[in-house]
N, C-alpha and C positions, 0 to 999 in steps of 0.2 A: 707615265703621264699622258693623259687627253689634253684636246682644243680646252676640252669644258674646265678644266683644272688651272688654266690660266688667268693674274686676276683679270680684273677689269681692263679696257683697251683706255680708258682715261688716264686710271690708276698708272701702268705700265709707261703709259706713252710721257706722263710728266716727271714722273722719276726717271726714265731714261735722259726725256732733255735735260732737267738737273744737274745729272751726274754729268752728263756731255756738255752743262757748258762750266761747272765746277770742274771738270777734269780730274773727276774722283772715280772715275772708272779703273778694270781692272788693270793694273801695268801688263805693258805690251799690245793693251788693244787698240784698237781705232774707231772714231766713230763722228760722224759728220750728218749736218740733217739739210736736206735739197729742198729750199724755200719756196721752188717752182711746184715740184711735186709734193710736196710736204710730205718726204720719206725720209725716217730716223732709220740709218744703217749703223749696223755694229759688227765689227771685225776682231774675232779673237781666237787666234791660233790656227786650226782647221775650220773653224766654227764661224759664221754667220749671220744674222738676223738682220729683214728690212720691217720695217711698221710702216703703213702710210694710211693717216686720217682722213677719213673724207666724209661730204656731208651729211647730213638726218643720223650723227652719234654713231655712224661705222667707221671700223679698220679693216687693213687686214694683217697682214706676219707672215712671213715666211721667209726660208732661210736652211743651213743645214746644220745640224747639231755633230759635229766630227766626226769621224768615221761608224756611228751608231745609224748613218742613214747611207751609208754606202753603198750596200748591198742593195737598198730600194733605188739608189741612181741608177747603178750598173743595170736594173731590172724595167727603168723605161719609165720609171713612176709620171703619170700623169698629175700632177698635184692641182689642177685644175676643174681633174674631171668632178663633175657635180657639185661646180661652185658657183655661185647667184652670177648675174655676166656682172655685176657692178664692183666683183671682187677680182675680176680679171681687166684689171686698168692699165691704162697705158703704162703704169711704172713697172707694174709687175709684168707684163708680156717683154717689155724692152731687159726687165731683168734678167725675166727667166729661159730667153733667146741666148743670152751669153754664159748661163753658168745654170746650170738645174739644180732647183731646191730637192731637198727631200719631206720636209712638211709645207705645208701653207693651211694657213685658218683665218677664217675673217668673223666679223663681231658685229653684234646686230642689236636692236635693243631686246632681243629672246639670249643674247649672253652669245659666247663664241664658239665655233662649229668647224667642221671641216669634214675633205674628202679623205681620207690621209689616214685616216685610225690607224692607231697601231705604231703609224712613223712618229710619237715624238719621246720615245727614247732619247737622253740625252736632254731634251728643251729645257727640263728644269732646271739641269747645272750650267745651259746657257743664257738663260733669261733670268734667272734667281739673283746677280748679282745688278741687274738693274733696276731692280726693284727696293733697294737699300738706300734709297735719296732719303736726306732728311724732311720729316712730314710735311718741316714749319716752309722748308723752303721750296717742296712742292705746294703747299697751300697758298704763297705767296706766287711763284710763277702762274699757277692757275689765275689769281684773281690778279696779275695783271702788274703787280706790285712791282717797282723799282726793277723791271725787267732786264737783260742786255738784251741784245741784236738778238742773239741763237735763239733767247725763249720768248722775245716777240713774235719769233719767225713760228715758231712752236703752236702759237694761236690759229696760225691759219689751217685750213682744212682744205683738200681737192675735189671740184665739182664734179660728180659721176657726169651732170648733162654738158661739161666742156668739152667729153670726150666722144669723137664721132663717132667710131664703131662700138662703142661702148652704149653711148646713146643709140642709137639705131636698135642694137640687139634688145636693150629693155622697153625701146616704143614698139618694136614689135610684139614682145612679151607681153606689154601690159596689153597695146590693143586686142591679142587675141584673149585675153582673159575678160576685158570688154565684150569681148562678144557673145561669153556664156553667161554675161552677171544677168540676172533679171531686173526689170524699173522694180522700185519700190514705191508705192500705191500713195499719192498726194495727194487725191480727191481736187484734180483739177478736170476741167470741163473740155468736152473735144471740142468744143464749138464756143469760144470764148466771146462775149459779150461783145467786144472791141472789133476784135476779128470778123464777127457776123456785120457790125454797123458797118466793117469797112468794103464787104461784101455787096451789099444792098445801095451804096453810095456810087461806089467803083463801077459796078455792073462788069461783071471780067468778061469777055467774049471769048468763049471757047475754054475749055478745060487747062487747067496747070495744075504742073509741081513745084516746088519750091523748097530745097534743102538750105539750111544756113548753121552755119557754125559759129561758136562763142568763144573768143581768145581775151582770157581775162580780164570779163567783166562787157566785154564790146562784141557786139555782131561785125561778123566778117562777113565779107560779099560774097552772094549763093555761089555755092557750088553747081559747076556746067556752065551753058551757056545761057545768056539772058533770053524769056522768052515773053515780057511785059513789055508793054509802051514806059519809057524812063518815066515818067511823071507818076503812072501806076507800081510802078517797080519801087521808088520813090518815095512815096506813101505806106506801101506795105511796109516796108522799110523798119521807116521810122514806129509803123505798130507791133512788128515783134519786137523791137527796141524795147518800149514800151509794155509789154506785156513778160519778156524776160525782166526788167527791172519790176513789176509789180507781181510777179510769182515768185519772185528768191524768197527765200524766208533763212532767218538766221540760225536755225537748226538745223534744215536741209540743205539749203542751198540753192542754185538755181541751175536752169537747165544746161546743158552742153551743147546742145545742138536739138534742129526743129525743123518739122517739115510741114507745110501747108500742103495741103491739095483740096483742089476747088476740081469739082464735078458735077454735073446735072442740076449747077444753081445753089447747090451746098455747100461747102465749106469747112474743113476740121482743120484744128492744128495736134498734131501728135509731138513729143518731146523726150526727148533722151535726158535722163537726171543722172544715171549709173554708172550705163555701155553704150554699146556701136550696136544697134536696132539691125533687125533684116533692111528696113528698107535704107539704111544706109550705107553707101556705096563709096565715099572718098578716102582722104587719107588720113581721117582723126586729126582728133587736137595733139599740138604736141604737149610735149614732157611738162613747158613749162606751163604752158595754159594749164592743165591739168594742175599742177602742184597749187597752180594761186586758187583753183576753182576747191581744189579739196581743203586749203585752208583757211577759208570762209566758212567750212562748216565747223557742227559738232563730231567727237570721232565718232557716235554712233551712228551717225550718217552719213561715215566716208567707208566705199565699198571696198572690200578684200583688197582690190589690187593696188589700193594706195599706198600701202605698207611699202610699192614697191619701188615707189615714186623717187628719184633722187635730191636728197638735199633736203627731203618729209621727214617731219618726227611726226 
């Protein structure tokens, strides 16, 4: 048996709670589901299994199937290595610090995958009996019906971005992926209409730059240190405001971030729709701004690395 040969992480995950709160599980095993972490554990015999749900339709599994993955403990198995950071969560690192699996696979909407080949000998005659829930009363737990406690609990999922070093490793991730994405071509004008009148009104003395960033939907205050009289600072302000709300569009979207620079009496605004530009230097949006800014678009206008985003479908 492969990760791939597993069914679905829905499928699995409500028939498991089913049986666990009917208590039609195999005699002698054990199994209990951690409402905090939303991790279904299953104990039988030698044998193992944790599931934990988490946002945008991912899980992951892992666990050891009896003495079929022994040989791979005794030998150091890293079940980790070359797993997305979002499938190395706090439940599974706190697990897998006190007892080493010998498989782990997480699930995605491309279906289930792992580092592991080859380790899940054994999975099917450990995971095959939890899969025996009756239909009508996995299709009622899903949709919510006459629930108890255990299968209310069952609804909830675990935020990839609640999790610190978790988050961190994927904002790092996505922002370097950001930095290869290229803009995709809007046929907007370097020199916008608004922008130039505010130009000509203002009269700037002396050259700027001006980076600002977008946190779901709102301009945040530039990046560095302020280098305008506030009244002009003030004003500008309020026209990138202005000009990010009148360039979103409901296909594409609107910018992330923007930079002004006024020179020799000129004026451009440049805009980041994608990635993180050369000429941008701070710490990115995070996770969350990002996730609200990608689902405002269409998917054909949300770039590679949103897939990677936590809690995105």
């Amino acid at each position: 048996m492969e990760a791939d040969d597993l069914a679905s992480a829905d499928d699995l995950w409500w028939s498991w709670a089913v049986l666990a709160d009917s208590g039609r599980l195999p005699e002698g095993s054990a199994c209990e589901l951690d409402p905090d972490e939303h991790v279904l554990s299953y104990d039988y015999g030698d044998s193992w299994a944790s599931m934990q749900r988490i946002g945008g339709g991912r899980a992951v599994i892992w666990g050891r199937a009896g003495s079929s993955t022994r040989d791979a403990i005794s030998a150091h198995l890293d079940v980790l290595a070359g797993a997305p950071d979002w499938a190395s969560s706090n439940a599974v690192w706190s697990s897998i610090r006190n007892v080493k699996p010998g498989f782990l696979a997480w699930y995605s909407r491309d279906g289930w995958d792992t580092s592991t080949t080859g380790m899940f000998d054994g999975v099917v005659e450990l995971l095959g009996p939890l899969l025996r829930a009756d239909p009508r009363l996995v299709a009622q737990a899903r949709a919510g019906e006459g629930c108890s406690t255990l299968l209310q609990q069952a609804h909830g999922v675990a935020h990839v971005a609640a999790q610190g070093s978790i988050r961190k490793r994927l904002r790092q991730q996505i922002h370097a992926q950001m930095r290869e994405t290229p803009e995709r071509d809007r046929g907007l004008p370097v020199r916008p209409t608004l922008l130039a009148r505010w130009a000509r009104v203002t009269e700037p003395v002396g050259d700027f730059v001006r980076t600002v960033q977008v946190d779901e939907g709102r301009l945040a205050a530039p990046d560095g240190a302020e280098t305008l009289p506030e009244a002009m600072a003030a004003s500008l302000h309020n026209v990138l405001r202005e000009l990010h709300r009148a360039e979103a569009d409901e296909e594409s979207g609107a910018w992330l971030l923007a930079r002004v620079s006024y020179s020799d009496g000129r004026i451009r605004l440049d805009r980041a729709f994608d990635g993180l530009p050369a000429w941008y230097a701070g710490k990115g949006p995070t996770l969350r701004a990002l996730t609200w800014e990608m689902q405002q678009r269409s998917p054909r206008w949300r770039p590679a690395w949103a897939t990677l985003l936590p809690d995105f479908r």
